[in-house]
N, C-alpha and C positions, 0 to 999 in steps of 0.2 A: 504494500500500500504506500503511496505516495505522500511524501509529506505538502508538496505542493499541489495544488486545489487551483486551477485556473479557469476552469468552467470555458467558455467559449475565446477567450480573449486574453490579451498577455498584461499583468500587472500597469499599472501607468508608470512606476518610476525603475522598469526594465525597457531597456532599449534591443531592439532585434538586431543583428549582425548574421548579413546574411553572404552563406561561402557559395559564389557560384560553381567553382570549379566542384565540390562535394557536393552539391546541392543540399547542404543542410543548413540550420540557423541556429545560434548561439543570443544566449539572451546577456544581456550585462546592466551594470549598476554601479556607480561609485559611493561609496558611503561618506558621511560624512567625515571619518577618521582619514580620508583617502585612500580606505580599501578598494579594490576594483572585482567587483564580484563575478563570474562570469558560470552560466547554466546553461549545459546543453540535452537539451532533452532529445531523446532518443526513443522513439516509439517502438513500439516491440520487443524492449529490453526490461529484464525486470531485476536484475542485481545494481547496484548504486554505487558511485565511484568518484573518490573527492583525490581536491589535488591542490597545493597551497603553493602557490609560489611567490618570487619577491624580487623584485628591483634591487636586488644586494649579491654582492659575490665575493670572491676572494681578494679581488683588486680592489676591491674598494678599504680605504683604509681610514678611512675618520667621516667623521657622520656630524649635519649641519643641524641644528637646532633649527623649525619651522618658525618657533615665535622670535626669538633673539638674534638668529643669525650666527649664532656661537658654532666654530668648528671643533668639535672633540676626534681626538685617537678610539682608531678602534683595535683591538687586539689581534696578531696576527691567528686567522684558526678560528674567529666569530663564527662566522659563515657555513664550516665545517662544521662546526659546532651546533649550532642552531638547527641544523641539517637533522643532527640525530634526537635532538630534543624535540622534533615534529614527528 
């Protein structure tokens, strides 16, 4: 059973993204923390399948404060690290 309940039509604050060349559609959303949420419904399937990814990698090495503009260090291995913490 589906946690989502759309009835005929697609939520108002999902946006459709549609792949020509697969011919499917990908629904998405940005939250207001600046998560980018992204759902792709797949008809005829019935097992559920998540996936968290992130604008951050190993190169990246100090991380900007959104309110202040402060640059901090980030530790060599974050990345790696948070990896297995998900």
């Amino acid at each position: 059973m589906s946690v989502f309940r759309w009835g005929n039509g697609i939520p108002e604050h999902l946006r459709a993204l549609r792949d020509e060349v697969l011919g499917e559609e990908v629904l998405g959303t940005r939250l207001a923390s600046g998560l980018t949420v992204l759902v792709h419904p797949k008809r005829g399937f019935r097992k559920k399948f998540a996936l968290l990814g992130a604008n951050f990698g190993s190169v990246d090495g100090e991380y900007a404060d959104r309110e202040t503009g402060r640059r901090m260090p980030i530790p060599d291995g974050a990345a790696h690290f948070l990896e297995h913490k998900l």
